[in-house]
N, CA, C and O atoms as a Maestro MAE file, in Angstrom:
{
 s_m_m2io_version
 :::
 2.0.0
}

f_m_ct {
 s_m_title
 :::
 protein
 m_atom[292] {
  # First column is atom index #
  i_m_mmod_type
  r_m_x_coord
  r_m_y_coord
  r_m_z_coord
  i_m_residue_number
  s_m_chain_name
  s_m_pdb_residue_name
  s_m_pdb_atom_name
  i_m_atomic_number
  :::
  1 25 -1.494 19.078 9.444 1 A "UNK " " N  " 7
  2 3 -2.440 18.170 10.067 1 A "UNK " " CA " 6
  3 2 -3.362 17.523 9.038 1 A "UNK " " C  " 6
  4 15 -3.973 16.476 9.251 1 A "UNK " " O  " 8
  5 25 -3.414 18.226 7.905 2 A "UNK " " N  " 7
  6 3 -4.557 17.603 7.026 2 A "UNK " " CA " 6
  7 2 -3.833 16.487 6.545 2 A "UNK " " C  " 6
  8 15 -4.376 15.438 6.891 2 A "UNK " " O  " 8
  9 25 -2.685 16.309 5.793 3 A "UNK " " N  " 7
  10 3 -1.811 15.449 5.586 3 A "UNK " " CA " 6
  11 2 -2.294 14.107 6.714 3 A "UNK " " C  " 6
  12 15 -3.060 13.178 6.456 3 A "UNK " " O  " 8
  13 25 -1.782 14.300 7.618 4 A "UNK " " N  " 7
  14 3 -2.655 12.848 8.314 4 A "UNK " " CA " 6
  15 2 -3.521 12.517 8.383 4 A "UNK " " C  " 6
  16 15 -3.458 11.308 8.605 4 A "UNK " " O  " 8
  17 25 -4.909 12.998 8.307 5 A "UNK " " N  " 7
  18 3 -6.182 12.802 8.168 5 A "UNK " " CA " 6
  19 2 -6.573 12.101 6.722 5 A "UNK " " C  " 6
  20 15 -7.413 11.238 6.470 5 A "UNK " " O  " 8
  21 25 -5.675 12.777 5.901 6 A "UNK " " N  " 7
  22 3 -5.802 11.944 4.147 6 A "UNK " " CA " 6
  23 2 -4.876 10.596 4.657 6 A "UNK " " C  " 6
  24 15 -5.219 9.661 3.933 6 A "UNK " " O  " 8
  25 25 -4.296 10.343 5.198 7 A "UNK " " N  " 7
  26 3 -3.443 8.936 5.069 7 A "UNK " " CA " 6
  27 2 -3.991 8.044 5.527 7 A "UNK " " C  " 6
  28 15 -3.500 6.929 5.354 7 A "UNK " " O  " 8
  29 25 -5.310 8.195 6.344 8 A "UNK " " N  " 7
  30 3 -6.126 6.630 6.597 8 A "UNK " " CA " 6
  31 2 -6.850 6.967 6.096 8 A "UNK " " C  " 6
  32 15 -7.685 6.097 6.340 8 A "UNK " " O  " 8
  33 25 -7.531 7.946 5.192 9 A "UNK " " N  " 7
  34 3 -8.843 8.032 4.954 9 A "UNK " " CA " 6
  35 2 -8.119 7.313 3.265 9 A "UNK " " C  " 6
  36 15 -9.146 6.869 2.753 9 A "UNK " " O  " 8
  37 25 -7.346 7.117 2.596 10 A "UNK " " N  " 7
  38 3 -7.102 6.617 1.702 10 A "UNK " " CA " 6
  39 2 -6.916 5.171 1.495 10 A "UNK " " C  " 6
  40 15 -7.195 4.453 0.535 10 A "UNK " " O  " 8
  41 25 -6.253 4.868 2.895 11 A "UNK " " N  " 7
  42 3 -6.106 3.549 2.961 11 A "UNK " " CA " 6
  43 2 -7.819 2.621 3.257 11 A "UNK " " C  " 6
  44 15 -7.799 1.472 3.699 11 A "UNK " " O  " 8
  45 25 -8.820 3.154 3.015 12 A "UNK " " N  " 7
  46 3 -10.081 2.535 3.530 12 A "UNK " " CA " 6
  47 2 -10.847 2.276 2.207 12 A "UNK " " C  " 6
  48 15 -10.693 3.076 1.284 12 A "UNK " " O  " 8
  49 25 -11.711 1.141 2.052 13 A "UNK " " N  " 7
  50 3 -12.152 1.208 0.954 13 A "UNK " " CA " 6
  51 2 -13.603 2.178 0.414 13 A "UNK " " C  " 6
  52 15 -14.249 2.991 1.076 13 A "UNK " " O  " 8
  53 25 -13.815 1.708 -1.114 14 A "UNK " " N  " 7
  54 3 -14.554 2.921 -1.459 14 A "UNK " " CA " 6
  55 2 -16.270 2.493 -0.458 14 A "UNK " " C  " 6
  56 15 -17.048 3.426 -0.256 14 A "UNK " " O  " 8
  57 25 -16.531 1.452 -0.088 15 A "UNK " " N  " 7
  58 3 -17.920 0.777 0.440 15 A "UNK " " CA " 6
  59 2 -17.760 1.563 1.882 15 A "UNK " " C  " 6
  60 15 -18.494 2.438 2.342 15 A "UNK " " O  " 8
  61 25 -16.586 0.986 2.445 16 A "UNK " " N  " 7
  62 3 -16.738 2.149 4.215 16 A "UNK " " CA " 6
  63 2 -16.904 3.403 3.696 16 A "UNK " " C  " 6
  64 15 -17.939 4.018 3.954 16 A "UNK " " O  " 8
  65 25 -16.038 3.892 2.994 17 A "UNK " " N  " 7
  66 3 -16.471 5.315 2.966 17 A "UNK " " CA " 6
  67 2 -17.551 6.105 2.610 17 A "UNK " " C  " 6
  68 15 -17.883 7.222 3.008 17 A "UNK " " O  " 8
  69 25 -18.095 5.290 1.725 18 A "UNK " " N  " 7
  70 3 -20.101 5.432 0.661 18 A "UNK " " CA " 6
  71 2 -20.562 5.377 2.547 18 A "UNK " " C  " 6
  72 15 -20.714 6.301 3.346 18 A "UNK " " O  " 8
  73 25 -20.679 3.785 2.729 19 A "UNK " " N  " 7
  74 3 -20.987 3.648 4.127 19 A "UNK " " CA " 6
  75 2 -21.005 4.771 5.436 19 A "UNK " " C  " 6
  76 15 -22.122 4.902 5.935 19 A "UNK " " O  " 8
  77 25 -20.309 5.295 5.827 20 A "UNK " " N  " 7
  78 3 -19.875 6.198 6.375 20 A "UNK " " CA " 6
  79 2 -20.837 7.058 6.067 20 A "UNK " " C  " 6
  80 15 -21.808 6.995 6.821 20 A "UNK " " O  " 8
  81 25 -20.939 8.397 4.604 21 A "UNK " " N  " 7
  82 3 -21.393 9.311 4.497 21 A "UNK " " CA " 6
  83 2 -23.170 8.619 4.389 21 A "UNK " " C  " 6
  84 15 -24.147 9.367 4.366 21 A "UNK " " O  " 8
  85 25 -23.232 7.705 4.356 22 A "UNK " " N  " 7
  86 3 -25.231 6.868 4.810 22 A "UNK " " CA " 6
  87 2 -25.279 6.853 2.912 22 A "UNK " " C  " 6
  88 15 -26.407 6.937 2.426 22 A "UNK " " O  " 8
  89 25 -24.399 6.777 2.192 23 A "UNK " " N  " 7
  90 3 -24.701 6.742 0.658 23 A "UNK " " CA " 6
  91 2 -25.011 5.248 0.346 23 A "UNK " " C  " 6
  92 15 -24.324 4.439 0.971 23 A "UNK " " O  " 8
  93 25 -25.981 4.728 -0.565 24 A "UNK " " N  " 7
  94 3 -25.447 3.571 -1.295 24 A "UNK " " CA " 6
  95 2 -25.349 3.735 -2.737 24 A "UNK " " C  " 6
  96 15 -25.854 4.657 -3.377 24 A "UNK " " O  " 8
  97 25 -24.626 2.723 -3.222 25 A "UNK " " N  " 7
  98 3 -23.854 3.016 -4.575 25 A "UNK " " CA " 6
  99 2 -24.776 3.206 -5.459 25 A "UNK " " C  " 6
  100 15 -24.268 3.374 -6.568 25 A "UNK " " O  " 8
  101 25 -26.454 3.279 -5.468 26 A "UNK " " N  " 7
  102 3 -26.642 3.862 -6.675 26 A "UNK " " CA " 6
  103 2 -26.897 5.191 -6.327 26 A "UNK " " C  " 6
  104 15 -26.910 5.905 -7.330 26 A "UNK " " O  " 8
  105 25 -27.189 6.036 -4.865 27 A "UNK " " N  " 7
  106 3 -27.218 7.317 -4.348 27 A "UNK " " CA " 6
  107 2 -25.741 7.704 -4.824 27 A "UNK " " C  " 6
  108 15 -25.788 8.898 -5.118 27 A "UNK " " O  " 8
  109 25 -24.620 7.274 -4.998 28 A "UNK " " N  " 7
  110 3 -23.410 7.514 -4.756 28 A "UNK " " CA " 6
  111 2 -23.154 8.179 -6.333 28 A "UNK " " C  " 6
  112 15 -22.747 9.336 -6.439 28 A "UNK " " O  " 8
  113 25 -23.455 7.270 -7.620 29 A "UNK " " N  " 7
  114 3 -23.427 7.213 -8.593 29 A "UNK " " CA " 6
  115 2 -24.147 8.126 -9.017 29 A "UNK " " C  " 6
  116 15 -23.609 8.678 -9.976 29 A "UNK " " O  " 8
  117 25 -25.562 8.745 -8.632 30 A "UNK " " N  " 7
  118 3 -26.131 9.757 -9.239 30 A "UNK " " CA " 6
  119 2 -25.707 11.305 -8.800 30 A "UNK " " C  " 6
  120 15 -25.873 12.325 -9.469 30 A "UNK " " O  " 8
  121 25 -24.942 11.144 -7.102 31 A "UNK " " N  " 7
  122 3 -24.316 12.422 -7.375 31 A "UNK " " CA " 6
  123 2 -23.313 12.839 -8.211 31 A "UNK " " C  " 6
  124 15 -23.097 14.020 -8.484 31 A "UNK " " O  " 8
  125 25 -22.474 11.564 -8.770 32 A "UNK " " N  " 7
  126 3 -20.948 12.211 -9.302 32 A "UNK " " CA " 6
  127 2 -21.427 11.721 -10.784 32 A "UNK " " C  " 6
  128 15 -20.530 11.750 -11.627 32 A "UNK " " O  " 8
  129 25 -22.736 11.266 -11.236 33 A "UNK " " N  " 7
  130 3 -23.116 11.169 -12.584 33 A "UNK " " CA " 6
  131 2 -22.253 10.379 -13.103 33 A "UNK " " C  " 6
  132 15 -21.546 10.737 -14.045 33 A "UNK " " O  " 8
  133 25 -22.165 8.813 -12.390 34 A "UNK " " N  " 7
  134 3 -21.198 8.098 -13.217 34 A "UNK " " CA " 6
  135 2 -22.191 6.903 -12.893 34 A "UNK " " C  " 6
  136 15 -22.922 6.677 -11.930 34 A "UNK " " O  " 8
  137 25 -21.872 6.080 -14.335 35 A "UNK " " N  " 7
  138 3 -22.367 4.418 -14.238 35 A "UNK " " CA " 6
  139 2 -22.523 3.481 -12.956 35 A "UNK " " C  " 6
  140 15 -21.457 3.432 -12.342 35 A "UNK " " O  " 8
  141 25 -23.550 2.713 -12.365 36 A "UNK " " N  " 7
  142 3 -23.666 2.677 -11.179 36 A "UNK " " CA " 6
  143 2 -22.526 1.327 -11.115 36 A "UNK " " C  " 6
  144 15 -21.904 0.958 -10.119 36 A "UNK " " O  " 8
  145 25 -22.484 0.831 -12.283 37 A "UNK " " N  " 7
  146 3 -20.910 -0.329 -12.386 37 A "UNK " " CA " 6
  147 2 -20.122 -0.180 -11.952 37 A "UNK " " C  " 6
  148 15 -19.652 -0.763 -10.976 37 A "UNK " " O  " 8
  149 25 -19.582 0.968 -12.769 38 A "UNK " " N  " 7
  150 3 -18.283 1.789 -12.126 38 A "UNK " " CA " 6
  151 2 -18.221 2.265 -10.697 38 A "UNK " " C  " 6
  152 15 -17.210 2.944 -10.520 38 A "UNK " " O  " 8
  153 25 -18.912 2.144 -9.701 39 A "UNK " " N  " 7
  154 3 -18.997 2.429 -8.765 39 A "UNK " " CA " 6
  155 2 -19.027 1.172 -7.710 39 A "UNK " " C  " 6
  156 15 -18.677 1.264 -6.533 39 A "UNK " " O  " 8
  157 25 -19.676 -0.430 -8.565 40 A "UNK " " N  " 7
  158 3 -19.668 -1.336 -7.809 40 A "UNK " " CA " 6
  159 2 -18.946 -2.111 -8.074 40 A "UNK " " C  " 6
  160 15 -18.887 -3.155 -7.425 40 A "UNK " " O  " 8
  161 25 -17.856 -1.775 -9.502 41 A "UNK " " N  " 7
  162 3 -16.789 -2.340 -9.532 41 A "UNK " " CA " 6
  163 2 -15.451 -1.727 -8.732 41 A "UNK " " C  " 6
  164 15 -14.371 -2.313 -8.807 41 A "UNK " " O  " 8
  165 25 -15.584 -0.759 -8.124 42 A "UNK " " N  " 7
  166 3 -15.158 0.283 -7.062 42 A "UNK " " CA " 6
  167 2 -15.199 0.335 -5.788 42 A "UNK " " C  " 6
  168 15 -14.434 1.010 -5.098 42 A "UNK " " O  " 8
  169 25 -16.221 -0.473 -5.323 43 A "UNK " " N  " 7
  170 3 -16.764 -0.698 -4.292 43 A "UNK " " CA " 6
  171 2 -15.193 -1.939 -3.140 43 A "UNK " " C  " 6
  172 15 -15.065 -2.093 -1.925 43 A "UNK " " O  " 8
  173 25 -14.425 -2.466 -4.242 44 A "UNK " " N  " 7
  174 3 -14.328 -3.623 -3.240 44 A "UNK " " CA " 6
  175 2 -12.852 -3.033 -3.039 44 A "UNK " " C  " 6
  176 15 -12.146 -3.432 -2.112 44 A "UNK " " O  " 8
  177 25 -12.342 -1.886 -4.120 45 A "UNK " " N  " 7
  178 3 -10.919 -0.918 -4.250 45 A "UNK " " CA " 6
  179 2 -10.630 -0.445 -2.737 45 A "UNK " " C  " 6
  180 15 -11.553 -0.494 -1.923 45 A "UNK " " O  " 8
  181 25 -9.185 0.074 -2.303 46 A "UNK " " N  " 7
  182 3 -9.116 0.952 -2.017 46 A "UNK " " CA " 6
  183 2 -8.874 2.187 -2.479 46 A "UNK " " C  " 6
  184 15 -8.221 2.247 -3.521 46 A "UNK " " O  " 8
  185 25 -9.387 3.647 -1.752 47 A "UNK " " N  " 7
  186 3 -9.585 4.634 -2.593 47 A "UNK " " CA " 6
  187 2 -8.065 4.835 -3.200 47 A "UNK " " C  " 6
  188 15 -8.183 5.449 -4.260 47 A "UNK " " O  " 8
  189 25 -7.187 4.651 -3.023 48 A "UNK " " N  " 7
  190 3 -5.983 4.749 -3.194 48 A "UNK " " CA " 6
  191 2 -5.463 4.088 -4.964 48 A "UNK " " C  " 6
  192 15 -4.632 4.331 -5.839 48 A "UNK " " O  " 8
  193 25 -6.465 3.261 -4.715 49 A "UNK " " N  " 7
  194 3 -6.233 2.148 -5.960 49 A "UNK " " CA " 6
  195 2 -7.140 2.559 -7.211 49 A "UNK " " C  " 6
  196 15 -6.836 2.269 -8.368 49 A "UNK " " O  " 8
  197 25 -8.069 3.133 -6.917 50 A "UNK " " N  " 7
  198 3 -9.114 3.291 -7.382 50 A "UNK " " CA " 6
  199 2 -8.484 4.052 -9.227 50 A "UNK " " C  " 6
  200 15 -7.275 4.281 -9.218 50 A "UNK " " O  " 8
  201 25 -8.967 4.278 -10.148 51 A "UNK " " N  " 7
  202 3 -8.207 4.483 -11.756 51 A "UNK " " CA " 6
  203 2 -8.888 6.079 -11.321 51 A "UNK " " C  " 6
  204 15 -9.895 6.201 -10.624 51 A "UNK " " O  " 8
  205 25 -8.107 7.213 -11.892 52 A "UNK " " N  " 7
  206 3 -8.104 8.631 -11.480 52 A "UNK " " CA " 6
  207 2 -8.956 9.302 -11.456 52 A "UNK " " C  " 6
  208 15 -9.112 10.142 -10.570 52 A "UNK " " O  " 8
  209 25 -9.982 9.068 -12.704 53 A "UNK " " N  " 7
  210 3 -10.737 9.968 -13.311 53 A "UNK " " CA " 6
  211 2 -12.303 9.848 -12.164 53 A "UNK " " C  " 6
  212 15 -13.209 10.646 -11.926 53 A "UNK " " O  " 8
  213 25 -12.025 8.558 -11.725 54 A "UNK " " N  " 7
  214 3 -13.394 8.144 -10.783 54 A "UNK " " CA " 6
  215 2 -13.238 8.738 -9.784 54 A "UNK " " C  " 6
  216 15 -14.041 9.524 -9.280 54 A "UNK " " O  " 8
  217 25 -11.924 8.358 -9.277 55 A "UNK " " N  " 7
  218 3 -11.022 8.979 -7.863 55 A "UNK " " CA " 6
  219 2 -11.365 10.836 -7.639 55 A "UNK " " C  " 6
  220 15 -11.757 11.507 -6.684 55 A "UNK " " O  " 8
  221 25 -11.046 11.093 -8.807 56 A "UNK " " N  " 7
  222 3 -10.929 12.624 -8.529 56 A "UNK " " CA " 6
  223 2 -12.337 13.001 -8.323 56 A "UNK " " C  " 6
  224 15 -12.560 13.989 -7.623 56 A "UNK " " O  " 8
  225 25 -13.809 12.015 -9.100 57 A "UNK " " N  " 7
  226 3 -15.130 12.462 -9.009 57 A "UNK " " CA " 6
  227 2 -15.711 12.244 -7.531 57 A "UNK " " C  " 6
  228 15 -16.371 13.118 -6.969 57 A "UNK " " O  " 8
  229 25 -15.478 11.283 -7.080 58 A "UNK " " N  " 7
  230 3 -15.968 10.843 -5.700 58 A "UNK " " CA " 6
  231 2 -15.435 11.111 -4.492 58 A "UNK " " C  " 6
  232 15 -15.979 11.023 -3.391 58 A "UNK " " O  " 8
  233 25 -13.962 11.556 -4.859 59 A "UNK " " N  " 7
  234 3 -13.019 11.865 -3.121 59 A "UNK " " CA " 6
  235 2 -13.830 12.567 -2.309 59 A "UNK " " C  " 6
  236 15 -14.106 12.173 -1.176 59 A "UNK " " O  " 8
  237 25 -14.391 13.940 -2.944 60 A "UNK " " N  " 7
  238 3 -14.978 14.969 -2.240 60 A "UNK " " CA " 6
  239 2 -15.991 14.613 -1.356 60 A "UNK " " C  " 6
  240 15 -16.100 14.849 -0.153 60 A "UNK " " O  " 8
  241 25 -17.117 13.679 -2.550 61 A "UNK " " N  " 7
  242 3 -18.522 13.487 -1.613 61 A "UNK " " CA " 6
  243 2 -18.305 12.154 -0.764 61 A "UNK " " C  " 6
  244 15 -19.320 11.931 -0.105 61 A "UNK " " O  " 8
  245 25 -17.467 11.345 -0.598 62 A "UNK " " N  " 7
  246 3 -16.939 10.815 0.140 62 A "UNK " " CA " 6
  247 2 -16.292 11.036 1.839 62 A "UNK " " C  " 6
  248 15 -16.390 10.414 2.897 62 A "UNK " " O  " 8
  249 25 -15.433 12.603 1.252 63 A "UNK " " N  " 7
  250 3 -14.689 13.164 2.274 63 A "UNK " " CA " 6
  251 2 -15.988 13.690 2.814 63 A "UNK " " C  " 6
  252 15 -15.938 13.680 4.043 63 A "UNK " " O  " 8
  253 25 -17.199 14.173 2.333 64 A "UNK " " N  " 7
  254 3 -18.222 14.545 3.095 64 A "UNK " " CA " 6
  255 2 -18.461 16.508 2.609 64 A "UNK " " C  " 6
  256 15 -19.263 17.318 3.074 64 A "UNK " " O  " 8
  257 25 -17.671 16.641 1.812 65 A "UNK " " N  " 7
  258 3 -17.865 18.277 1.037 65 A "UNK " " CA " 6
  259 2 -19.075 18.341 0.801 65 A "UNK " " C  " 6
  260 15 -19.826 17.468 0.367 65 A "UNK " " O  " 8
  261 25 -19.347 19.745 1.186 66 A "UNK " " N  " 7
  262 3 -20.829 20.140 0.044 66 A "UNK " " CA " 6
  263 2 -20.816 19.527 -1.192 66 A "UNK " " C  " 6
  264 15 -19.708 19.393 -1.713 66 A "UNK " " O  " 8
  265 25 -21.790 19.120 -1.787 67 A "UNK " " N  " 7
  266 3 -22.014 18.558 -3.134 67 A "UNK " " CA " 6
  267 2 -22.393 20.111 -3.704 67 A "UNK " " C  " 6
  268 15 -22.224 20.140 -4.923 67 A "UNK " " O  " 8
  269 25 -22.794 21.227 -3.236 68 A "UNK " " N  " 7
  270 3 -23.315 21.643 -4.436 68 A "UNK " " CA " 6
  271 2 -22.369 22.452 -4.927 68 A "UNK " " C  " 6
  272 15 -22.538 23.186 -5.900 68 A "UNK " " O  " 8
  273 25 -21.248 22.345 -4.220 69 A "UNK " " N  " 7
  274 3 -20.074 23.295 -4.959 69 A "UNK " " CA " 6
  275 2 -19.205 22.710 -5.834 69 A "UNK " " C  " 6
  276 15 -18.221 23.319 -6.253 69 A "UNK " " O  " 8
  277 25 -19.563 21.184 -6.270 70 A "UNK " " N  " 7
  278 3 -18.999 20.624 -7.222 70 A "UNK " " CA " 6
  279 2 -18.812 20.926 -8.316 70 A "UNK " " C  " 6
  280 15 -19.524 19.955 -8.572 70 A "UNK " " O  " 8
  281 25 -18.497 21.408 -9.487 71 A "UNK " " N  " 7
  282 3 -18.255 21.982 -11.121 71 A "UNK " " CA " 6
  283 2 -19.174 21.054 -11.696 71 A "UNK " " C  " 6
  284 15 -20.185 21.472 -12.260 71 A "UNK " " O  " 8
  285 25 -18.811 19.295 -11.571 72 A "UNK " " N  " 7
  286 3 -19.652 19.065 -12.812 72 A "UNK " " CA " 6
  287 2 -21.048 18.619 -12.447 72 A "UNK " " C  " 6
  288 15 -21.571 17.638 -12.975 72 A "UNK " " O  " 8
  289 25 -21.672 19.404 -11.480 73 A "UNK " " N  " 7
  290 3 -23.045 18.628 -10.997 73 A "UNK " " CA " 6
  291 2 -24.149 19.880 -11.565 73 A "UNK " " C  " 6
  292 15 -25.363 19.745 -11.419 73 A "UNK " " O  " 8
  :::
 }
 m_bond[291] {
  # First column is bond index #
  i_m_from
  i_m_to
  i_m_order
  :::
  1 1 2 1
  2 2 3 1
  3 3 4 2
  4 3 5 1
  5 5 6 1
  6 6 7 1
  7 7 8 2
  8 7 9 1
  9 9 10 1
  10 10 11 1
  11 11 12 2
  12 11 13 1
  13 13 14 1
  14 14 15 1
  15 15 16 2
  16 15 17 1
  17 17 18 1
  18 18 19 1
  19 19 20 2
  20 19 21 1
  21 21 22 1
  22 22 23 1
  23 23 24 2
  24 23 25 1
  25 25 26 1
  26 26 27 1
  27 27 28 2
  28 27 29 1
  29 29 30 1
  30 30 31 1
  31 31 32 2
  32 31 33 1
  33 33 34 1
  34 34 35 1
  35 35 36 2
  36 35 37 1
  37 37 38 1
  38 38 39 1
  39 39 40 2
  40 39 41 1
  41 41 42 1
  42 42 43 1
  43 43 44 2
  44 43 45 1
  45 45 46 1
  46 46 47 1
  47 47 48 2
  48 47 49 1
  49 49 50 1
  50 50 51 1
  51 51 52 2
  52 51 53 1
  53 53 54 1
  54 54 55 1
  55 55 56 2
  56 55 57 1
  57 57 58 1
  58 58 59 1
  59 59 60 2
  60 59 61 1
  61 61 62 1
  62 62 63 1
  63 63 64 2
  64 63 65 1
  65 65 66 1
  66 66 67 1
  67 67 68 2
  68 67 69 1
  69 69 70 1
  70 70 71 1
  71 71 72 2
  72 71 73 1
  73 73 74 1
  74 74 75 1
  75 75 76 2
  76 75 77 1
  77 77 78 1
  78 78 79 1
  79 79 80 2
  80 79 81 1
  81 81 82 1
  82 82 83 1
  83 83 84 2
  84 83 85 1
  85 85 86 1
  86 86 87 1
  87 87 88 2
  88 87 89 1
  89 89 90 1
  90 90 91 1
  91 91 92 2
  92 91 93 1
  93 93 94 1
  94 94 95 1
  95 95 96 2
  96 95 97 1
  97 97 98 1
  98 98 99 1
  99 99 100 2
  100 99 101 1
  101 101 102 1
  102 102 103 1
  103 103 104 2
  104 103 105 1
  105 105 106 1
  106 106 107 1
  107 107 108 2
  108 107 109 1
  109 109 110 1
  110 110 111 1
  111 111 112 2
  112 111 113 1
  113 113 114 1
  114 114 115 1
  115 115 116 2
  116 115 117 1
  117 117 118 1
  118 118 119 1
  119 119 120 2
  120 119 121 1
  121 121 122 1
  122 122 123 1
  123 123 124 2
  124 123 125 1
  125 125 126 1
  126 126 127 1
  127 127 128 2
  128 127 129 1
  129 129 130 1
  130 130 131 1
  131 131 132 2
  132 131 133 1
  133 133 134 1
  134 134 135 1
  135 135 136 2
  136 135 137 1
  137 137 138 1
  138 138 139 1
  139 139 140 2
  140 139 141 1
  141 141 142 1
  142 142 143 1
  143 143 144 2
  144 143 145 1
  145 145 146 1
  146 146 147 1
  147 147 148 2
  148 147 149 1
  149 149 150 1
  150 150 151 1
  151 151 152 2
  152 151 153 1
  153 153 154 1
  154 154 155 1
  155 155 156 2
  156 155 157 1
  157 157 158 1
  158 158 159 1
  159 159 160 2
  160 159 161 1
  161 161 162 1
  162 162 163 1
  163 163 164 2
  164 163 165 1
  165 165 166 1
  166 166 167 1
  167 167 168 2
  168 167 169 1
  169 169 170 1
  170 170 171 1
  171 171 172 2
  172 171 173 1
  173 173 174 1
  174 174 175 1
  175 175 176 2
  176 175 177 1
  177 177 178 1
  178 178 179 1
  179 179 180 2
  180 179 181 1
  181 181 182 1
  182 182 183 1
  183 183 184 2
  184 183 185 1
  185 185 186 1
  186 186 187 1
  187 187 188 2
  188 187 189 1
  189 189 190 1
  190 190 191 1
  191 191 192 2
  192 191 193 1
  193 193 194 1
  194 194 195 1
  195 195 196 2
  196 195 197 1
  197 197 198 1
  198 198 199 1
  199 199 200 2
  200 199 201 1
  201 201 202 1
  202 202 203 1
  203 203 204 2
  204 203 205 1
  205 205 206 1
  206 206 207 1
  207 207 208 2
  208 207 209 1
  209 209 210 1
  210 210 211 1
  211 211 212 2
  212 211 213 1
  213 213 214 1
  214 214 215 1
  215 215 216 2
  216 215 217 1
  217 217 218 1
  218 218 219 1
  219 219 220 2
  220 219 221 1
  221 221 222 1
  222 222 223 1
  223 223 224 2
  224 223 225 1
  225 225 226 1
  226 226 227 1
  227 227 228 2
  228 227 229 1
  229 229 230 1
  230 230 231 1
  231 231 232 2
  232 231 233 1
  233 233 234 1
  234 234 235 1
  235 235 236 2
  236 235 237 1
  237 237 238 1
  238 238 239 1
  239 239 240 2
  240 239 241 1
  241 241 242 1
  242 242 243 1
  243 243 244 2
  244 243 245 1
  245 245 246 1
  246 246 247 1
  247 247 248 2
  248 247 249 1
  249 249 250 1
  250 250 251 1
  251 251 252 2
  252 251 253 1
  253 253 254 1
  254 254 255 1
  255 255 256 2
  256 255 257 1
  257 257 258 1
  258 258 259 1
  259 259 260 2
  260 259 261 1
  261 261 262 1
  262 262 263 1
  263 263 264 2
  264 263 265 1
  265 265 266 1
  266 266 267 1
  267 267 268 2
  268 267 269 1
  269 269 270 1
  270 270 271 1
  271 271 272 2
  272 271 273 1
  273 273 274 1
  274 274 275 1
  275 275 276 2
  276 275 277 1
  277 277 278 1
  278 278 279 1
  279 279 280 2
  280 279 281 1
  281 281 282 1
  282 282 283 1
  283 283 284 2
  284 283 285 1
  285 285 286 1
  286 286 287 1
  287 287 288 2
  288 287 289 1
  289 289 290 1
  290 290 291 1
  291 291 292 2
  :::
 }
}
């Protein structure tokens, strides 16, 4: 079942999903400690598209995970 739940949540971009969890991209950027650019050059992606290293930082607080169980925070 989780398998389907990741297959639209990928196809949506990275702004609904910030959107969604009430984030905006410079709230977004200071949890995963990345450039607030990189995040608004990200913004117009889908998460799907998105280059890895960003992808793998943001899926979580996106998907809506605890932040504080993150490693690099």
């Amino acid at each position: 079942m989780v398998l389907l739940f990741c297959w639209g949540f990928k196809n949506k971009t990275v702004k609904e999903l910030r959107k969604n969890q009430h984030l905006t991209a410079k709230e977004l950027s200071l949890v995963v400690k990345v450039d607030l650019k990189m995040i608004q050059k990200a913004d117009g992606m889908k998460l799907k598209n998105v280059p890895e290293p960003l992808k793998s930082r943001i899926t979580p607080v996106l998907k809506g995970n605890k932040v504080d169980r993150m490693p690099w925070l």
